[in-house]
C-alpha positions in Angstrom: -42.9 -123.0 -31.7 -39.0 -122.4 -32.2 -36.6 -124.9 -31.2 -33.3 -124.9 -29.5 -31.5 -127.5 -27.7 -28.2 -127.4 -25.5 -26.0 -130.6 -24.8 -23.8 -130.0 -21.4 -20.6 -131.9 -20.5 -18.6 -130.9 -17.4 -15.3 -132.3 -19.1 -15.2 -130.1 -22.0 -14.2 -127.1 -20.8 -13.0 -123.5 -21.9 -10.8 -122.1 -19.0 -11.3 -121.1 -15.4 -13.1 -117.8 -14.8 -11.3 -114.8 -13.8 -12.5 -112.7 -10.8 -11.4 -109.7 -12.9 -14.1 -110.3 -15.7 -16.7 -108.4 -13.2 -14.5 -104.7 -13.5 -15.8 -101.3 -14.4 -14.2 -98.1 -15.6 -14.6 -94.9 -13.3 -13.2 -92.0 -15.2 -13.3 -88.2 -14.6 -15.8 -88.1 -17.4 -18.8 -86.1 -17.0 -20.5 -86.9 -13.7 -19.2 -90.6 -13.1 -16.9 -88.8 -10.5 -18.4 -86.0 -8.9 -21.8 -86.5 -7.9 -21.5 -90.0 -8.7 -19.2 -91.6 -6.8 -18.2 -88.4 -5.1 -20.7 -85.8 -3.5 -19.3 -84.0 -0.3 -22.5 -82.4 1.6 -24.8 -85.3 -0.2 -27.7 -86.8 2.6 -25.8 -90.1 2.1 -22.5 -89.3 2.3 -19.6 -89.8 4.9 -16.3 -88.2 6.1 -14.7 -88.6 2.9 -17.5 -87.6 0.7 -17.9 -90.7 -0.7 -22.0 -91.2 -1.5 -23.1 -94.3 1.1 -26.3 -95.0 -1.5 -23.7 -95.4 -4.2 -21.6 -97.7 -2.3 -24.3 -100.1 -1.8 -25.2 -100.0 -5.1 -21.6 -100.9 -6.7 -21.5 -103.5 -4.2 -24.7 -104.9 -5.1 -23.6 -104.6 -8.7 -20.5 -107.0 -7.6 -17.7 -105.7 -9.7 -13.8 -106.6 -8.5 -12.1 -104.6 -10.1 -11.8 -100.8 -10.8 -10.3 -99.2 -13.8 -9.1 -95.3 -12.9 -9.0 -92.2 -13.9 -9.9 -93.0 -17.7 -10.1 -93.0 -20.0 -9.0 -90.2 -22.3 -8.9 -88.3 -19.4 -6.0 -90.3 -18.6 -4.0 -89.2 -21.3 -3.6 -85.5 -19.9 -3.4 -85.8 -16.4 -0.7 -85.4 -14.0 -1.3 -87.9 -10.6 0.5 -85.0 -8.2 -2.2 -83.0 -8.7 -4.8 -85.6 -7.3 -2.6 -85.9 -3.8 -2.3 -84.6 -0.1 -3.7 -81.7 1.3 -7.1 -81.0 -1.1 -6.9 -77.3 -0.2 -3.2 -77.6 -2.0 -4.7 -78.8 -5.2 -4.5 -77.0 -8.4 -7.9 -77.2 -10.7 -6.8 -78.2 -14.4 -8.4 -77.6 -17.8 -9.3 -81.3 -18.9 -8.4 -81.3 -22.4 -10.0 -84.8 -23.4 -13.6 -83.6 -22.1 -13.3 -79.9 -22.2 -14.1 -80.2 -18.4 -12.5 -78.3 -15.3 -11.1 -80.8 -13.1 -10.8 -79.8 -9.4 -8.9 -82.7 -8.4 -10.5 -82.8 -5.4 -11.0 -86.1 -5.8 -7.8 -88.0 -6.7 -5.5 -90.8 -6.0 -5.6 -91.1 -2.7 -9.6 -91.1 -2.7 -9.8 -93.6 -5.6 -7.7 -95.9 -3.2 -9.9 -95.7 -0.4 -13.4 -95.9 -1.9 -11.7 -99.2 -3.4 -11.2 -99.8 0.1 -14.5 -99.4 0.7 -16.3 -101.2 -2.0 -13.6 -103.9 -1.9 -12.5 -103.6 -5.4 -9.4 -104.3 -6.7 -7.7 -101.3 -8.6 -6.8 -100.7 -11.8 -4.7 -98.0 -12.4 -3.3 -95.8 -15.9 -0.5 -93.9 -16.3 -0.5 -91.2 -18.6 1.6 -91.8 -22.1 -0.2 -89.1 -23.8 1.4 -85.6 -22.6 3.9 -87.5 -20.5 5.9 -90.7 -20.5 8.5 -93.0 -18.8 9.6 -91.0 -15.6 6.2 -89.8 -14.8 4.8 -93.6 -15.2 7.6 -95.1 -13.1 7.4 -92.3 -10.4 3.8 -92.9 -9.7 4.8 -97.1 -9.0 7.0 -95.8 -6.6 4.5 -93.3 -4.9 1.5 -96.1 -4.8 4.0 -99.4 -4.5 7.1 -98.5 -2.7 7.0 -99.3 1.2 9.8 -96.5 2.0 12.9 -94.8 2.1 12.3 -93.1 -1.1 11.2 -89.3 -1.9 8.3 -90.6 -3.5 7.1 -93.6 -1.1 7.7 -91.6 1.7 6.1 -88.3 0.6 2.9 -91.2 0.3 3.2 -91.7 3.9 3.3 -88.2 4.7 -0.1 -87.5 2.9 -1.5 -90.4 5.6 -0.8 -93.6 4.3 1.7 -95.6 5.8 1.6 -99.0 3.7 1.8 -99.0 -0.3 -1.4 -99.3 -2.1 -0.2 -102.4 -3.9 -1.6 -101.8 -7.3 -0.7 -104.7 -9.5 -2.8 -104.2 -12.6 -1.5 -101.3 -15.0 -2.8 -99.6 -18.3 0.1 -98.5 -20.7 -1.8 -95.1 -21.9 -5.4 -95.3 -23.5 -6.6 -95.6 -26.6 -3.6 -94.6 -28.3 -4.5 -95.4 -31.6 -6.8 -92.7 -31.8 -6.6 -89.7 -33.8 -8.9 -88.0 -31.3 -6.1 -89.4 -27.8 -4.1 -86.2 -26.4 -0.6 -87.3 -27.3 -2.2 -89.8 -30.5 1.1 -92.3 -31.2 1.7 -94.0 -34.3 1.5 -98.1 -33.3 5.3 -98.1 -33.9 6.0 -95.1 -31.7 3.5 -96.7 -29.2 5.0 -100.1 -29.0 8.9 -98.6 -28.1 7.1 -96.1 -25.6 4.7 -98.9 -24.6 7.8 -101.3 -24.1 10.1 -98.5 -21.6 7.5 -97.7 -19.7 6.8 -101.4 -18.4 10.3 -101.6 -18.1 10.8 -98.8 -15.8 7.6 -99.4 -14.5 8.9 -103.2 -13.6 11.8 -102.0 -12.4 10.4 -100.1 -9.2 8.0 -102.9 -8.7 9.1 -106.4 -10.2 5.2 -108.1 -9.2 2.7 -106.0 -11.4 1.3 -106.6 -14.6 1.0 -104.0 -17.2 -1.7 -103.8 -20.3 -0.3 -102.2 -23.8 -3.3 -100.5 -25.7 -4.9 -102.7 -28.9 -6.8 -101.2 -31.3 -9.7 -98.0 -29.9 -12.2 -100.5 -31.8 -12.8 -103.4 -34.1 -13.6 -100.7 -37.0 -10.5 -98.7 -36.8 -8.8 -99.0 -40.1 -5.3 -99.8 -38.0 -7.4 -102.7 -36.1 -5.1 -105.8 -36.7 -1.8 -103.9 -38.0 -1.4 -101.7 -34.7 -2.0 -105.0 -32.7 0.9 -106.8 -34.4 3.3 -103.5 -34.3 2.8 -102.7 -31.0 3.1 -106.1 -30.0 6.6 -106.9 -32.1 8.0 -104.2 -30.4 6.9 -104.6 -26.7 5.8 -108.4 -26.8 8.3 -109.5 -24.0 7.1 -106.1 -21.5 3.5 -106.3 -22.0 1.4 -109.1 -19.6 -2.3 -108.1 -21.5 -3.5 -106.6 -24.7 -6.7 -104.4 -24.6 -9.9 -104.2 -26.7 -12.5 -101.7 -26.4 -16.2 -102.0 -28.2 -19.4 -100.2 -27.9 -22.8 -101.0 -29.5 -25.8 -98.9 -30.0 -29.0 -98.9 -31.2 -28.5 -95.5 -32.7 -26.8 -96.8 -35.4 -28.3 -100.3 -35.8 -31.1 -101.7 -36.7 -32.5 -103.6 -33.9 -32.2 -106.8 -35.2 -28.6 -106.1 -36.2 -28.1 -104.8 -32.5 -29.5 -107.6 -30.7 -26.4 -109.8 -32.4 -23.9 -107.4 -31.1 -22.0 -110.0 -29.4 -21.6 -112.3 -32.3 -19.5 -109.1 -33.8 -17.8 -108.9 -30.2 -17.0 -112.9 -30.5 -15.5 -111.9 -34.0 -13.3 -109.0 -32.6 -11.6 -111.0 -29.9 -10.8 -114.1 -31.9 -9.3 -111.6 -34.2 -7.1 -110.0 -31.7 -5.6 -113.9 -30.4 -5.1 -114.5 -33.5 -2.9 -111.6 -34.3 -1.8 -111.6 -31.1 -0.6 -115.5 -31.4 0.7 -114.7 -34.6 3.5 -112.2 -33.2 3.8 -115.0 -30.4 4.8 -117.8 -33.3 7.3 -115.0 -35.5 9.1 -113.8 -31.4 9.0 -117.6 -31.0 8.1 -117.1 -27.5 6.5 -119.5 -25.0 4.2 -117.2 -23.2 0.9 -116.5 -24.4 -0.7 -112.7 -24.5 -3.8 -112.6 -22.6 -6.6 -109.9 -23.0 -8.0 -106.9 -21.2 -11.8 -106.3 -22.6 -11.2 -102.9 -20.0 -13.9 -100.6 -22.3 -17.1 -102.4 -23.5 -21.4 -101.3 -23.2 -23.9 -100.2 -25.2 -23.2 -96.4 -26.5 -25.7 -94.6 -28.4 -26.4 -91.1 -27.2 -22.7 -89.1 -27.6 -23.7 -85.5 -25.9 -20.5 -84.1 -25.9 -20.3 -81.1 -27.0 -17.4 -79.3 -25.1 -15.8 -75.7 -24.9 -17.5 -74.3 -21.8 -15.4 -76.0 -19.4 -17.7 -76.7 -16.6 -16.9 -78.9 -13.6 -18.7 -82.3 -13.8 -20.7 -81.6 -17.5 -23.7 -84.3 -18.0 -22.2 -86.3 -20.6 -23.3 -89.2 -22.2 -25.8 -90.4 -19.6 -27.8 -92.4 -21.6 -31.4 -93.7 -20.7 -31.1 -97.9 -20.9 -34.0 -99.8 -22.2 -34.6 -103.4 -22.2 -32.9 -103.9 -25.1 -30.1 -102.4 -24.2 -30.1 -105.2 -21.0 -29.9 -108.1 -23.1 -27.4 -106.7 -25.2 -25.2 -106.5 -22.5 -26.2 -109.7 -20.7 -25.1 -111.5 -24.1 -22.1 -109.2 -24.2 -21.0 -110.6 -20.7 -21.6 -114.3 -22.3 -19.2 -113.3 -25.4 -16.5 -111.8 -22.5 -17.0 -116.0 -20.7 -17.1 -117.9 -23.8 -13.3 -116.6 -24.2 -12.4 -117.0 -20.6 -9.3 -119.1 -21.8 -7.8 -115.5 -23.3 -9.8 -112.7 -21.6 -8.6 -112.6 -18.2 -10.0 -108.7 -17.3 -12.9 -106.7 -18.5 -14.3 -103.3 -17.4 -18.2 -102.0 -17.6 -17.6 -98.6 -19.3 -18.6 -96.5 -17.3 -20.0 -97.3 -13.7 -22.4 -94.5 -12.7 -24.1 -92.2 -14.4 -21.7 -91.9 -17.7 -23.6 -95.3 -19.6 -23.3 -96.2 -16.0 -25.7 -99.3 -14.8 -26.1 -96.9 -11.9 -27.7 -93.6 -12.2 -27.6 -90.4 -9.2 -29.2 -86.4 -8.8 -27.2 -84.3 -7.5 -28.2 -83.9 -3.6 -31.3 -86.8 -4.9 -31.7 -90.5 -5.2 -29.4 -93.2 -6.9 -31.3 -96.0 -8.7 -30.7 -99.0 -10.8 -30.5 -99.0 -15.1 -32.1 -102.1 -16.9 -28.2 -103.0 -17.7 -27.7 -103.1 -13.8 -29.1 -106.1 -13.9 -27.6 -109.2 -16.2 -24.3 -107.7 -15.1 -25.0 -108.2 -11.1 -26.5 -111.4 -11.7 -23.7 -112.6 -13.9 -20.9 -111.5 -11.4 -22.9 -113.3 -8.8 -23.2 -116.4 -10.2 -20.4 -117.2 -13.2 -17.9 -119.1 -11.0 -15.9 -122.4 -11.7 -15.2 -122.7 -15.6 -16.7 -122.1 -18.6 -18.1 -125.3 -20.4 -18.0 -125.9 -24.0 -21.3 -126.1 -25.1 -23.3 -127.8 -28.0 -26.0 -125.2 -29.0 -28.3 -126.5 -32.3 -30.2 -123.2 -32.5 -32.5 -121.4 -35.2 -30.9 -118.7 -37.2 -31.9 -115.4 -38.3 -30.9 -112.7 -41.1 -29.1 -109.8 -40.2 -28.5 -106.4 -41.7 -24.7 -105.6 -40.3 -23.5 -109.0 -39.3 -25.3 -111.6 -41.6 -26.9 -114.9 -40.2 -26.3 -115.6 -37.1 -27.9 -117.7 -34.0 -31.4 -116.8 -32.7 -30.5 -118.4 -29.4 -27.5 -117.8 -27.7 -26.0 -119.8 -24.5 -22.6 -119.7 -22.2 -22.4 -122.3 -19.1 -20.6 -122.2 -16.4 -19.7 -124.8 -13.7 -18.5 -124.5 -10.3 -17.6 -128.3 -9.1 -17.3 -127.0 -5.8 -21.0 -125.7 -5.0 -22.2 -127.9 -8.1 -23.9 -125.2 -9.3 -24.5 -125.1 -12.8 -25.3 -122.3 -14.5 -27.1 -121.5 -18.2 -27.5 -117.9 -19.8 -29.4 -117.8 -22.5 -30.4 -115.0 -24.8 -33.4 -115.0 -27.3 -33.0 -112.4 -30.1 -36.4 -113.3 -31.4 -38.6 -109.8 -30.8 -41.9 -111.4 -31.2 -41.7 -115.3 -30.9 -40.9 -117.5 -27.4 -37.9 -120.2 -27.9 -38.3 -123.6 -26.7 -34.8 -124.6 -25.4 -34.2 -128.2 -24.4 -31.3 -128.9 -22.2 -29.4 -132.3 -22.0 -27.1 -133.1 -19.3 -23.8 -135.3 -19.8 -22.1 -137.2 -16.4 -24.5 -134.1 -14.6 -27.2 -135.1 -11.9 -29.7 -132.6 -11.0 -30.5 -133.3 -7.1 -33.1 -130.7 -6.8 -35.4 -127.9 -8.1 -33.4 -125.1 -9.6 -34.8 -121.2 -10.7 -35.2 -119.4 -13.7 -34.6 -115.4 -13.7 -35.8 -113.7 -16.8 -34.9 -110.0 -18.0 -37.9 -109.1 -20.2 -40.9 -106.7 -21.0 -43.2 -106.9 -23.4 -42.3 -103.2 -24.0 -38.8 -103.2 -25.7 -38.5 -100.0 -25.0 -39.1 -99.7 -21.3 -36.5 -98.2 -18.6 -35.7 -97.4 -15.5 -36.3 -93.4 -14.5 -35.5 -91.4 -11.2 -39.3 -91.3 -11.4 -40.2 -94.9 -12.0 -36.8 -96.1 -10.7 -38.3 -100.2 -10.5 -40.3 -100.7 -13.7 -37.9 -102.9 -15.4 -36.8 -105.6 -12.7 -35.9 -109.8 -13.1 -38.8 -112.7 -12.4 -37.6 -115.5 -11.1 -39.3 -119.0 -10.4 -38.5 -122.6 -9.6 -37.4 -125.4 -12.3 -37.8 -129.2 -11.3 -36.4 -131.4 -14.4 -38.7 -134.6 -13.4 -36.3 -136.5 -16.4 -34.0 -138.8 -14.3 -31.3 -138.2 -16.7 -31.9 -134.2 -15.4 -32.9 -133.0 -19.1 -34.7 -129.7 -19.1 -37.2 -127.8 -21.2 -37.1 -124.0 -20.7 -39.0 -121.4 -22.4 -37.2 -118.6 -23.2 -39.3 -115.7 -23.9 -39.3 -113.0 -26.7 -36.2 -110.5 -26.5 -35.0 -111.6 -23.7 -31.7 -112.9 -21.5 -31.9 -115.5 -18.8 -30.2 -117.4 -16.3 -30.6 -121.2 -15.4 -29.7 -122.3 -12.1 -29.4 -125.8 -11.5 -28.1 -127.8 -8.3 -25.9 -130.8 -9.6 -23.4 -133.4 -8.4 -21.3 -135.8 -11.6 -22.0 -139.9 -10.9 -19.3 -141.5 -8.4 
């Protein structure tokens, strides 16, 4: 049998983990909105429309944070129209999605299903189609307490406190030919760097996120990064990165090491985002915003009809998919020193890990799964790990590790945790785990994501045949060494009660 082995050692560590790794996009993309989040008349739903089945889901799901309302929605869309009175709201042509938006959900509903599913927001202002005054006049309308036109006209559509939003997206995506309102990185940076001005101005205590590259394969990637960032280094708090994977265009093999690529596109941005850092000579360091990553291989757009709430993009996750974006989530921890935010694209029903019928049920997605189980348990800091692990050949990325592993440690609960992927499709992995200064002082449990069918989802019609096993691990080694099995195609998660030697 294949073997891998792990040494642990709570004193090496990577940095402490963010609470805003576990965020998700919800943009007025295809359904993700309305009859996703949003279904006035559904069984489920309440006063505000909101779907109750969906709720529980999200929170289940355990994401923090909320990225809203796209997207490259975002890039054409004017907040007023999503406030007050919803008989008083114009519907718009969505140019990004060739959708009609009814805007009768909007600002005011994204704050209080937040609210609700106590998420944090995430909000983006629109440098597409419009720019400085429109970004600094919606700070004032969510973040001013009063005495303002704009604060108080927020009071008058029924709430009397500011929403608070601290976290900010400079535009989206601006880098792309196909963005409403497409910048060159130079233009970007200059509008990128007034708008956090104003934007700072109105409300000195948020944080703002310029837009990196659309995807580690643009043929900008690297060169917009260090424009932008020469010419709004000082302004700007994050840098994002978007990626998607699919096994559309990959072979499986290839797909399964999708985060190995992902590990190669972050340390790529630090580096170019440190290197504009050493030429400014500044002191402070640029942190990332992962706030667009999944799997993506099923594009159904096809546009030009204009319909309200189109199905787009609601692709059908397998259990390869799953352990794609289990390991994902592992690449997004291993850089928890530099990646401080990360958003699930999209939430429900648009690649969401939660799927809904209109007027039906709501169920889980095999993805669902690594992601709740990660947000429940990654706490403390990520450890630095020593993995000795088998390799294998790959078509896109070339050889890279069979077995992949990120650890996390909360000293507090001494809970130790291990998730481990095994890209082998046919063959078990025998992992041995070492402990350094660690003490196991009790049985832990083992939860596998796996099926001997690779291909195997969840349907509205079989909405539980992929689920997680768990069972109990006892390391009888005083020195609390384990041997785990990890089984073909697969991504686990160790749990393992510890205290370190007084």
């Amino acid at each position: 049998m294949k073997q891998a082995s792990l040494v642990i050692d709570p004193d090496f560590t990577v940095g402490d983990i963010d609470h805003r790794l576990f965020g998700a996009l919800a943009e007025h993309m295809g359904r993700c909105i309305y009859t996703g989040i949003f279904e006035p008349g559904h069984p489920t739903a309440d006063e505000h429309g909101f779907r109750a089945d969906v709720v529980d889901l999200v929170r289940e799901l355990g994401t923090t944070l909320v990225r809203y309302p796209g997207g490259n929605f975002v890039s054409g869309y004017r907040w007023e129209d999503g406030v007050g009175p919803v008989n008083n709201r114009p519907a718009r042509l969505d140019m990004a999605w060739q959708s009609r938006e009814p805007n009768t959900f909007g600002l005011n509903e994204f704050h209080r299903w937040t609210e609700l599913t106590r998420q944090q927001p995430m909000m983006a202002v629109n440098l597409g189609t419009r720019g400085v005054h429109e970004a600094a006049d919606l700070v004032e309308y969510c973040n001013h307490p009063g005495g303002s036109a704009l604060s108080d006209l927020r009071k008058a559509h029924g709430r009397p406190t500011p929403f608070g939003i601290k976290l900010w997206c400079l535009g989206n995506e601006m880098d792309g030919p196909w963005q409403i309102g497409h910048k060159t990185a130079y233009e970007y940076g200059r509008l990128a760097r007034e708008a956090a001005t104003a934007m700072k101005s109105i409300d000195p205590s948020i944080e703002v996120v310029a837009c990196g590259s659309s995807n580690g394969n643009m043929p900008t990637f690297g060169d917009w990064e260090a424009t932008v960032l020469s010419e709004c280094y000082d302004e700007t708090d994050y840098l994002s990165l978007h990626a998607y994977y699919g096994q559309g265009t990959q072979d499986l093999g290839s797909f399964l090491a999708s985060a190995a690529h992902m590990d190669a596109f972050i340390d790529g941005v630090i580096a170019t985002a440190d290197h504009v850092r050493a030429k400014l000579r500044r002191r402070k360091r640029i942190q990332l915003s992962f706030d667009e990553w999944n799997v993506w291989y099923t594009d159904t757009f096809k546009g030009g009809d204009w319909a309200k709430a189109p199905r787009l993009s609601e692709d059908n996750f397998n259990v390869a998919d799953a352990v794609v974006v289990g390991n994902m989530f592992m690449s997004l921890l291993r850089h928890a020193d530099r990646v401080a935010v990360a958003c699930l694209a999209q939430l429900v029903n648009v690649l969401g890990p939660i799927r809904t019928q209109p007027d039906g049920p709501a169920w889980k997605q095999t993805i669902f799964h690594p992601f709740a189980l990660t947000a429940a348990n990654a706490r403390g800091q990520v450890l630095r790990n020593t993995l000795r692990s088998p390799r294998y050949e790959t078509t896109e990325y070339g050889d890279v590790d069979l077995v992949d592993t990120v650890v996390t440690y909360d000293a507090e609960s001494g809970q130790l945790v291990v998730f481990a992927v095994n890209r082998d499709t046919s063959e078990p992995v025998a992992l041995h785990l070492a402990h350094r200064d660690l003490k196991c002082i009790g049985p832990g449990s083992h939860t596998v994501l796996a099926d001997k069918d690779h291909q195997a989802m969840n349907t509205q019609a079989d909405s539980h045949r992929v689920e997680v096993r768990t069972s109990a691990t006892d390391p009888h080694d005083p020195r609390g060494e384990l041997d785990v099995l990890l089984e073909p195609l697969s991504w686990s998660m160790l749990r393992l009660p510890v205290q370190r030697p007084s």
